[in-house]
Backbone bond lengths (Angstrom), bond angles and torsions (degrees), N, CA, C in turn:
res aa  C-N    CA-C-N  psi(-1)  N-CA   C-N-CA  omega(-1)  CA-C   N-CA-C  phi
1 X - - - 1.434 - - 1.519 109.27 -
2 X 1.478 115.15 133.62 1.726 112.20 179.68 1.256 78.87 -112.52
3 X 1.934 96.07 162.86 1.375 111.96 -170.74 1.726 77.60 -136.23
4 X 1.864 109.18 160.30 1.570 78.42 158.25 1.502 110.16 -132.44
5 X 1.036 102.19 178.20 1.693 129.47 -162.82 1.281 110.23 -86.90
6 X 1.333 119.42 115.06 1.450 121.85 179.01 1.937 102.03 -103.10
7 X 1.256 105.62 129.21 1.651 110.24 -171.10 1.389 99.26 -136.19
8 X 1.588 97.79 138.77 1.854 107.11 173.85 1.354 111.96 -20.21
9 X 0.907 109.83 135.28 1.842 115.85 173.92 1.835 88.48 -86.84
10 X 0.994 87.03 135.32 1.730 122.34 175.81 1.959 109.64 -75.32
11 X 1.026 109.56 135.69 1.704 106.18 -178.86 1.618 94.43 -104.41
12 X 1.319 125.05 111.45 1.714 128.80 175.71 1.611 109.13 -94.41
13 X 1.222 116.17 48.56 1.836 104.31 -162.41 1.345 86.94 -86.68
14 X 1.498 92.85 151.26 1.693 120.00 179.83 1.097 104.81 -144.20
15 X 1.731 136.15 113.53 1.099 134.22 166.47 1.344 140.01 -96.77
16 X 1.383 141.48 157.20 1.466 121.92 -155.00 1.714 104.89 -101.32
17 X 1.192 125.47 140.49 1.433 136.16 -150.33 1.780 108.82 -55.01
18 X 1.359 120.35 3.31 1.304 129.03 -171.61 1.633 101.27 -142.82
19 X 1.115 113.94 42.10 1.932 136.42 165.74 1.386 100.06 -87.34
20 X 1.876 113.14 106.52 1.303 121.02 178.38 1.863 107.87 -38.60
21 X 1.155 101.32 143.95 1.770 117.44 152.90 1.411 107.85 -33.15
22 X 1.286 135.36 -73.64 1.019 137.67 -164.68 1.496 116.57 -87.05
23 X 0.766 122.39 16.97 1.748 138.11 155.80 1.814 98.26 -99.70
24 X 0.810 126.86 -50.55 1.731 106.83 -171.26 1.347 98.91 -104.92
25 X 1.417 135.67 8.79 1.550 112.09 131.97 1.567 114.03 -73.22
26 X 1.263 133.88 -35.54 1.721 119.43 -164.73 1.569 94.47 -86.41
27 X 1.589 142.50 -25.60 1.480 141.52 144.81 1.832 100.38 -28.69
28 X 1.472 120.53 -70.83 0.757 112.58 -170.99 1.469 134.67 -64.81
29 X 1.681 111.24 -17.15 1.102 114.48 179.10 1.534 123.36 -104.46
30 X 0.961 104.99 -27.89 1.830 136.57 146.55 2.137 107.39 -14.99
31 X 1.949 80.15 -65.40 1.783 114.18 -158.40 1.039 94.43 -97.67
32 X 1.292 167.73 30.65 1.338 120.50 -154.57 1.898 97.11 -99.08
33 X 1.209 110.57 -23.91 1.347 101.54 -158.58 1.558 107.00 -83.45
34 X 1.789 111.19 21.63 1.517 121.24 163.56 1.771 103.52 -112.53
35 X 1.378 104.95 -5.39 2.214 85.44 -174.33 1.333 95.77 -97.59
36 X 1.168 108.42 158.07 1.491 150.78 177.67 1.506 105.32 -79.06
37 X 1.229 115.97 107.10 1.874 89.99 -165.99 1.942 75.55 -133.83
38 X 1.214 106.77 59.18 1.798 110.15 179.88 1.464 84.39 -113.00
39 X 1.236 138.91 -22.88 1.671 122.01 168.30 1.333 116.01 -101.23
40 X 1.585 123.86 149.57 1.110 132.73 -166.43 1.528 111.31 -75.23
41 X 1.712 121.25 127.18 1.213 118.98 170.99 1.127 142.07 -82.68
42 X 1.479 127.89 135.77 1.394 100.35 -158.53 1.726 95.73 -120.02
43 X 1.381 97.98 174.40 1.557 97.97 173.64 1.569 115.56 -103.04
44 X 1.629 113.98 122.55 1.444 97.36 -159.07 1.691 116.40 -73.24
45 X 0.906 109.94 -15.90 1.414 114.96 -176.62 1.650 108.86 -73.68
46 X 1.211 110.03 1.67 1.912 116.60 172.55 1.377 97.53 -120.83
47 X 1.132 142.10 5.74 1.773 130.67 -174.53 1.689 91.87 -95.19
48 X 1.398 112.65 165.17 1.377 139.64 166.01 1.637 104.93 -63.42
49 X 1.148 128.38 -31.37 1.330 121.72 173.08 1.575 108.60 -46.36
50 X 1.410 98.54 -90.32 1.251 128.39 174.18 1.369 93.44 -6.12
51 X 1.681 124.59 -87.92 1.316 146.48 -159.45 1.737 93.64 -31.23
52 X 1.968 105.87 -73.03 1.588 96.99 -178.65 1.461 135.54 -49.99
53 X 1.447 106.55 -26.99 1.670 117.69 170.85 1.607 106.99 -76.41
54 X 1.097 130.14 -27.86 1.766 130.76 167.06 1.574 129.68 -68.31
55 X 0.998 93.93 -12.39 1.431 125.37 -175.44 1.430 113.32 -94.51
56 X 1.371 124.91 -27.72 0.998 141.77 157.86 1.633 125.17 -88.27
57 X 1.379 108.30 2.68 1.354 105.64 -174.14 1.644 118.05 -97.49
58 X 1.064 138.72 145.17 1.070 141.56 149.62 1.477 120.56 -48.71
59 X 1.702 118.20 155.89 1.316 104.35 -169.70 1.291 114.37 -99.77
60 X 1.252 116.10 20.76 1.083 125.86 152.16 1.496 115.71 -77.66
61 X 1.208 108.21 -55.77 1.562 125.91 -172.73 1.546 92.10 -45.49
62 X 1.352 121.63 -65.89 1.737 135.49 167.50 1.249 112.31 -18.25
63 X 1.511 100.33 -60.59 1.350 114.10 178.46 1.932 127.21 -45.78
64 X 1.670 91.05 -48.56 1.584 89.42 -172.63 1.143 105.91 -106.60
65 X 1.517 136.41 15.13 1.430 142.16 159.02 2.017 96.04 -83.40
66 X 0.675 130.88 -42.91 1.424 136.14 168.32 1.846 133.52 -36.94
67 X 1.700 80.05 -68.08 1.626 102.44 161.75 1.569 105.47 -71.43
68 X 1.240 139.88 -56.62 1.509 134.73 -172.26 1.762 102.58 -54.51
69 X 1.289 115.45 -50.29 1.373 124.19 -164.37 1.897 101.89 -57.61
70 X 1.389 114.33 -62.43 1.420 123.05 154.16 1.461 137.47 -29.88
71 X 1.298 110.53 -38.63 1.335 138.73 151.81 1.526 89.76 79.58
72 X 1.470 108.71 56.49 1.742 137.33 159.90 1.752 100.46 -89.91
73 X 1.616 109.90 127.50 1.340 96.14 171.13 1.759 103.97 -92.82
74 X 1.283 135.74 -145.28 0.940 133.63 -174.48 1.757 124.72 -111.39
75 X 1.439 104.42 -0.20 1.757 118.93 144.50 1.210 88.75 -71.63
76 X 1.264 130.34 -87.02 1.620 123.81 -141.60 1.299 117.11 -40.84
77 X 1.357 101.67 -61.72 1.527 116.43 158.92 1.696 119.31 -21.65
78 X 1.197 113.73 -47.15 1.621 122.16 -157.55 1.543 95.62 -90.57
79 X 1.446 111.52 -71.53 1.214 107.60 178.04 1.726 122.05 -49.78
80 X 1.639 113.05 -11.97 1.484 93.10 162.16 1.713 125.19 -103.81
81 X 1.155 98.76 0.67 1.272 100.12 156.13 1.806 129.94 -83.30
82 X 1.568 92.02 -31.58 1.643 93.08 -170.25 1.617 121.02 103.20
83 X 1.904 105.59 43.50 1.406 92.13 -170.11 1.544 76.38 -173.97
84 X 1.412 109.82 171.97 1.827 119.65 -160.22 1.539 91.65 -95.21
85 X 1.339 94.02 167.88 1.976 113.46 -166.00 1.766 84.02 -77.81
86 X 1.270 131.57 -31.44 1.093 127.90 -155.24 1.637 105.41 -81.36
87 X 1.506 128.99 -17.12 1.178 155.15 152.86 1.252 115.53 -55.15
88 X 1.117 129.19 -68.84 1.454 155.78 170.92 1.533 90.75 -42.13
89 X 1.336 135.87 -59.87 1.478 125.33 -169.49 1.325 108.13 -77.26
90 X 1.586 112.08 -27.35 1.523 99.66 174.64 1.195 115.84 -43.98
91 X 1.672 110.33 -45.33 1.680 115.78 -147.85 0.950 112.24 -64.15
92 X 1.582 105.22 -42.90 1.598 112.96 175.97 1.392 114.52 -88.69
93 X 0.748 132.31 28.59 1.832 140.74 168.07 1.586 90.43 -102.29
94 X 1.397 129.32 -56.83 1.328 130.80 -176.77 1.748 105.67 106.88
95 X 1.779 111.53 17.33 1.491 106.92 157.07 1.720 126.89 -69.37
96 X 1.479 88.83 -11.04 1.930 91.38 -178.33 1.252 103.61 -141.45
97 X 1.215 112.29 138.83 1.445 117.18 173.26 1.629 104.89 -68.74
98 X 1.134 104.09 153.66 1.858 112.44 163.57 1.419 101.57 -95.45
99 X 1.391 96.77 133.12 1.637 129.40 -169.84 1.536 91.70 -77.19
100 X 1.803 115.49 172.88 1.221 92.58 170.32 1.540 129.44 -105.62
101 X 1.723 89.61 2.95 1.624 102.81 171.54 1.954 103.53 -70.48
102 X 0.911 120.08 -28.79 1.534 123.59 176.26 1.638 96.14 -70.90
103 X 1.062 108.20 -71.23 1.827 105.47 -177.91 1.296 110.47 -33.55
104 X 1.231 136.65 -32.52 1.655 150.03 -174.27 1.384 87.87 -72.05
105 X 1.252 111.58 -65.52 1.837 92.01 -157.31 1.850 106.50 -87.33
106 X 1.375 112.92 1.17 1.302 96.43 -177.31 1.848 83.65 -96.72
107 X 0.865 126.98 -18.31 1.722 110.78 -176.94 1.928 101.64 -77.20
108 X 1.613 113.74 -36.05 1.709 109.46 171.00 1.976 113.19 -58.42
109 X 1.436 106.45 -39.09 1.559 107.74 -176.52 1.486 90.98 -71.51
110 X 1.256 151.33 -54.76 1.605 129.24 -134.72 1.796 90.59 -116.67
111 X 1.600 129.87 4.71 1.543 120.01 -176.77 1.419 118.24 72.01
112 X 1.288 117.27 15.24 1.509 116.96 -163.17 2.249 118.26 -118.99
113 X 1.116 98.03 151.93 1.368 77.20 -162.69 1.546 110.26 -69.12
114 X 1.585 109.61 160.10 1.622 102.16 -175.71 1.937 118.01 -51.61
115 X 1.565 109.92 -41.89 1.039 107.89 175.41 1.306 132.43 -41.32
116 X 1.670 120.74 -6.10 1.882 132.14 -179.14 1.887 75.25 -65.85
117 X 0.886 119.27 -62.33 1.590 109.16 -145.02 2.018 127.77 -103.27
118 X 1.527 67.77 11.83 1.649 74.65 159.88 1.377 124.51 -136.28
């Protein structure tokens, strides 16, 4: 006779490489007494990965990995630059180039040098 076995359900979360900051801290604080924290964490935006996948990006792509990572939606975004959300998606869609007076203030909002976006 088999009987069957009911066992802890397992947590498998996998998140996608542009999962706000503040979503996998409240995951983490939420969970913690399911993560594995016996391997060292890294921050992906400082690993060699990152670097080769950035390198490949468009500055748009730059652009809305930036704002998502910040966890700026795309008003916030607009209104701190000085230009409509509907602009802001162009850039990163890649229908408009970013000017370089825009590159100036999107490199002052995110700390980054102007060259991310041109």
């Amino acid at each position: 006779m088999s009987v069957p076995v009911k066992t802890p359900r397992m947590l498998n979360l996998k998140f996608k490489s542009n999962t706000p900051v503040r979503v996998l801290r409240e995951v983490r604080t939420q969970y913690s007494q399911y993560i594995d924290d016996s391997e060292e964490i890294l921050e992906y935006g400082k690993t060699e990965t990152h670097e080769q996948v950035s390198s490949g990006m468009t500055p748009g792509e730059k652009l809305r990995e930036l704002r998502i990572v910040t966890g700026r939606t795309l008003q916030v975004l607009a209104d701190e630059i000085g230009v409509t959300p509907q602009r802001v998606n162009a850039y990163e869609a890649g229908r408009y180039g970013i000017s370089k007076a825009i590159a100036r203030k999107l490199a002052a909002v995110f700390g980054v040098s102007v060259s991310v976006f041109i």
